[in-house]
C-alpha positions as CSV (number, residue, x, y, z in Angstrom):
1,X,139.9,165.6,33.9
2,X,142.9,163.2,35.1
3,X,145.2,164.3,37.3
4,X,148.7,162.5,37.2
5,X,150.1,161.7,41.0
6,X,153.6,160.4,41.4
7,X,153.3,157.6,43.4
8,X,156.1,157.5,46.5
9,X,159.0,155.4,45.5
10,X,159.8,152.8,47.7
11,X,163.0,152.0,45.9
12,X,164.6,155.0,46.7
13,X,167.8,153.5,47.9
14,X,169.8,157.3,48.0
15,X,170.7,157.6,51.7
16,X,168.2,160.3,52.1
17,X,165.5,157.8,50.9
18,X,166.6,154.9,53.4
19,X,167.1,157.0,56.2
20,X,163.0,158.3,55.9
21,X,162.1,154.6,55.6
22,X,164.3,153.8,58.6
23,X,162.4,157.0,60.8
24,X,159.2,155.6,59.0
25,X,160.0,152.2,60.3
26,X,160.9,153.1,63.6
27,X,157.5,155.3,64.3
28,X,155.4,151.9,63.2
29,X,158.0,150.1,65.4
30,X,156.9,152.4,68.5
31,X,153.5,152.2,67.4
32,X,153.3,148.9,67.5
33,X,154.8,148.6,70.9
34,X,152.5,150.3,72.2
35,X,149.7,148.4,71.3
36,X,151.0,145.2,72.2
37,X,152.0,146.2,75.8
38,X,148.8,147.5,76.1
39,X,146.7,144.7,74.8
40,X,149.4,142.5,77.3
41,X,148.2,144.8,80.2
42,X,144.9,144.4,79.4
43,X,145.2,140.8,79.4
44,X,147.3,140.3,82.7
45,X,144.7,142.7,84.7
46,X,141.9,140.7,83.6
47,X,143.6,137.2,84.0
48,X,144.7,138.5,87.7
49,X,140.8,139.6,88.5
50,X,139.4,136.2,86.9
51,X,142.1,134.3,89.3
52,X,140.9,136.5,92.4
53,X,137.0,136.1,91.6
54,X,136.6,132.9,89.5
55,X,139.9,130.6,89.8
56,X,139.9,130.6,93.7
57,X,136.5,129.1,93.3
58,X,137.2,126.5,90.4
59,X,140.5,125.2,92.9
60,X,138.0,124.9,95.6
61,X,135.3,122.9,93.6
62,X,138.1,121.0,92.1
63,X,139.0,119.7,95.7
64,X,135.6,119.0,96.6
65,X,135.5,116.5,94.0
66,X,139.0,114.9,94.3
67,X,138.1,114.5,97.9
68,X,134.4,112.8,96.7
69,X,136.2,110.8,94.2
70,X,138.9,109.6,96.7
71,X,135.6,108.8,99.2
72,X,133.9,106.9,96.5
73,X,137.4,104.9,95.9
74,X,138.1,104.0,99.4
75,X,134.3,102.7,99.7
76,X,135.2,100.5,96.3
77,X,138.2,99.1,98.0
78,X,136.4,98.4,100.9
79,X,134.2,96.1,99.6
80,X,136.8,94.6,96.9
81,X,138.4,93.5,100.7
82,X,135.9,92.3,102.3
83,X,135.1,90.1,98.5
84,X,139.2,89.1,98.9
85,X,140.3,90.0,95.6
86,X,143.7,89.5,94.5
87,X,146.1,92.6,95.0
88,X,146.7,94.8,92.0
89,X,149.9,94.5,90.6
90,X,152.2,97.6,92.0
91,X,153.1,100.3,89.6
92,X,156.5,99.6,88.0
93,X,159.4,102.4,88.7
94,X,159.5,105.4,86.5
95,X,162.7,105.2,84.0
96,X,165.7,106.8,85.1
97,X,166.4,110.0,83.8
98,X,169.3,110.5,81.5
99,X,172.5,112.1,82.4
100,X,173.0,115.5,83.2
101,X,174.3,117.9,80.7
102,X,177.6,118.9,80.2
103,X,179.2,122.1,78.5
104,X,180.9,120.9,75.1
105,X,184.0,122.0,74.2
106,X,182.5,123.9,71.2
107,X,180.0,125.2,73.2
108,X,183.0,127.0,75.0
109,X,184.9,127.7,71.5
110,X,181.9,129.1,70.5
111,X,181.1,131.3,74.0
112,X,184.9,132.5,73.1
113,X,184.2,133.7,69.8
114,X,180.7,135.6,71.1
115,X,182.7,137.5,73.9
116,X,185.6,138.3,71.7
117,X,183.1,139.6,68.7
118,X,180.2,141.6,70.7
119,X,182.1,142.0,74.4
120,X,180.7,145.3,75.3
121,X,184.3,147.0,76.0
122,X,184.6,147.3,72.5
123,X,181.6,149.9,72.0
124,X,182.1,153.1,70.4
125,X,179.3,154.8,72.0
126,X,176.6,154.1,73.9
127,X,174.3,153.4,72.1
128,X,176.5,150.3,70.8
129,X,177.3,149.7,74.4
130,X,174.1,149.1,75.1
131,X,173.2,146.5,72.4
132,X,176.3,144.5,73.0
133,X,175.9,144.2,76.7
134,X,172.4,143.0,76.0
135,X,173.5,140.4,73.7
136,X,176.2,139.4,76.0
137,X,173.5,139.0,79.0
138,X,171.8,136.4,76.7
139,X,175.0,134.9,75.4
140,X,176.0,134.1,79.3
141,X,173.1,132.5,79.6
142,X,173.0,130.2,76.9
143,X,176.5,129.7,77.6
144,X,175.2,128.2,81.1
145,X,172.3,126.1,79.6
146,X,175.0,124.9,76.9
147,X,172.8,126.1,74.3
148,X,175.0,125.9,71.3
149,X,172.6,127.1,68.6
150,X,171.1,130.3,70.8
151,X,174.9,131.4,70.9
152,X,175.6,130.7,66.9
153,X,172.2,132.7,66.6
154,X,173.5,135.7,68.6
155,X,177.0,136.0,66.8
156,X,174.6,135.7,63.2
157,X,172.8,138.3,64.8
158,X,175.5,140.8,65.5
159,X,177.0,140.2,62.5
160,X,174.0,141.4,60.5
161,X,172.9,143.9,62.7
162,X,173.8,147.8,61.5
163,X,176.4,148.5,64.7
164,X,178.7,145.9,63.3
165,X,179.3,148.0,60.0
166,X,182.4,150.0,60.7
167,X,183.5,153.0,58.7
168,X,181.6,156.8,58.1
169,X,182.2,156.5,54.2
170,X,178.5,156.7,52.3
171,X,178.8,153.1,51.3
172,X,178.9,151.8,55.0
173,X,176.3,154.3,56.1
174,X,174.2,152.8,53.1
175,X,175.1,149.6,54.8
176,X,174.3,150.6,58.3
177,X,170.4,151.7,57.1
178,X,170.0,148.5,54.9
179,X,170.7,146.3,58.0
180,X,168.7,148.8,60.3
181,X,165.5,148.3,57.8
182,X,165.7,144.6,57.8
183,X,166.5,145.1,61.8
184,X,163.0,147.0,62.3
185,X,160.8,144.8,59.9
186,X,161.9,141.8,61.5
187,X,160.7,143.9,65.1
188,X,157.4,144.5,63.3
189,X,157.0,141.2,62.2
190,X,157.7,139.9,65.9
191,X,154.9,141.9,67.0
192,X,152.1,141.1,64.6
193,X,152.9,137.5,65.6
194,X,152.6,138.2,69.0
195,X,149.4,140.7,69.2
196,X,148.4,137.7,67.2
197,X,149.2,134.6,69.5
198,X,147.9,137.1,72.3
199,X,144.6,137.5,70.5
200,X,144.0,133.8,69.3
201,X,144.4,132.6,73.4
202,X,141.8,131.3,75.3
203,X,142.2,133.7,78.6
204,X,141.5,136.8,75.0
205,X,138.6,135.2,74.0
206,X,136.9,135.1,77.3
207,X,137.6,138.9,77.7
208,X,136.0,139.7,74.9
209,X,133.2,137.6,75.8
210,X,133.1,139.4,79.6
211,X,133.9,143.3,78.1
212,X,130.6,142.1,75.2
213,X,128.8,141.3,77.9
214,X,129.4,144.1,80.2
215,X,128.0,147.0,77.4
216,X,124.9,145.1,77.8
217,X,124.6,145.3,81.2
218,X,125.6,141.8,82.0
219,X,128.1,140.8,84.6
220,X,129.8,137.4,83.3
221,X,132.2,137.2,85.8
222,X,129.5,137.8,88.9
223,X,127.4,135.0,87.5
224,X,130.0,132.5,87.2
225,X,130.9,133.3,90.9
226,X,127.4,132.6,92.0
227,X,127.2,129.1,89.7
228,X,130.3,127.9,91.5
229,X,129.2,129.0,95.0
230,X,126.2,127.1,94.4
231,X,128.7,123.9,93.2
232,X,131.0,124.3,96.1
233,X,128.1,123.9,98.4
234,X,126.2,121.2,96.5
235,X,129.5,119.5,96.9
236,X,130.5,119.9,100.5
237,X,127.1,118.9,101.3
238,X,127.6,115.6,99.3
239,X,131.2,114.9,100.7
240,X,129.9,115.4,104.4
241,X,127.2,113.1,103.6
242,X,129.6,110.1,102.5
243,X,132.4,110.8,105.6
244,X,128.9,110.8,107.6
């Protein structure tokens, strides 16, 4: 026996049907969030431990042998003296850098037209408030790097965004959820590219490898401590040999 389902339509453009896509949207949104900060957390905490136990130690070693190399070059010099060899050519004077950066006059056109379009002062609630006084806080500062195309990006973006749509008639509130939609799957698609950037990094990799590694009862971390205590003094002992 077959049982006919309707499927969901996802064309439902009534404003009952975008407003559950735009509550769907915005639970994923959240949802999403969440995971990100927490896979962020996750990542920070570990990279903070690994500095304390294992980065300290690398710096050291790293030291060591700058200070072995720098031994094993004055020795070479040394005896280039004492054979009287010619004096190597100094190094030649790094280019002057270019001149500094001035704000263009369309950079402050453009600064005028962003204040007069999204100033804050003209919310009508807080909610809109809110959202223009953040884009003003990043318009001032490309304003004072004289970043032209973050500000032409910031008055695109309020201009397509759903609190630029004025009116309460059902063709603007169709408007308003169209824009929100495409607001909250661009959001989404921000995150999945940075969950996946955050993921495909080095520091990730290596805390998989550690929290793998752990389950089975092996410390990663403790045994790359030991291997570079066991450097550090191999090399100390070497360097106090040459000075010696």
């Amino acid at each position: 026996m077959t049982t006919l389902v309707r499927a969901e339509s996802r064309d439902d453009d009534s404003l009952e049907g975008l407003s559950a896509r735009v509550t769907r949207l915005e639970a994923d949104l959240r949802e999403r969030t969440e995971t990100v900060e927490g896979v962020r957390s996750g990542l920070e905490a570990f990279r903070i431990r690994y500095r304390q136990d294992v980065g300290l130690l690398h710096e050291q070693l790293d030291a060591l042998e700058l200070a072995i190399a720098e031994a094993e070059l004055g020795e070479l010099a040394r005896k280039l003296d004492e054979a009287g060899p010619e004096a190597p050519p100094l190094p030649s004077a790094p280019a002057p850098e270019g001149p500094a950066r001035f704000t263009s006059d369309a950079v402050r056109k453009l600064f005028r037209d962003v204040a007069k379009t999204i100033h804050p002062d003209l919310a009508l609630d807080e909610h809109t408030r809110h959202r223009r006084h953040a884009l003003m806080i990043e318009a001032n500062k490309a304003y004072a790097r004289g970043d032209e195309e973050q500000l032409r990006w910031i008055l695109q973006a309020w201009q397509r965004s759903p609190e630029a749509v004025q009116g309460s008639d059902p063709e603007a509130m169709r408007l308003r959820f169209v824009r929100r939609i495409a607001q909250l799957e661009e959001q989404l698609e921000g995150l999945s590219t940075e969950l996946a950037a955050l993921k495909d990094s080095p520091l990730w990799e290596l805390k998989v490898m550690v929290d793998q590694a752990a389950i089975r009862g092996k410390d990663i971390v403790r045994d790359m401590v030991r291997r570079l205590e066991r450097d550090i003094m191999a090399a100390t002992n070497r360097l106090d040999a040459m000075r010696g």
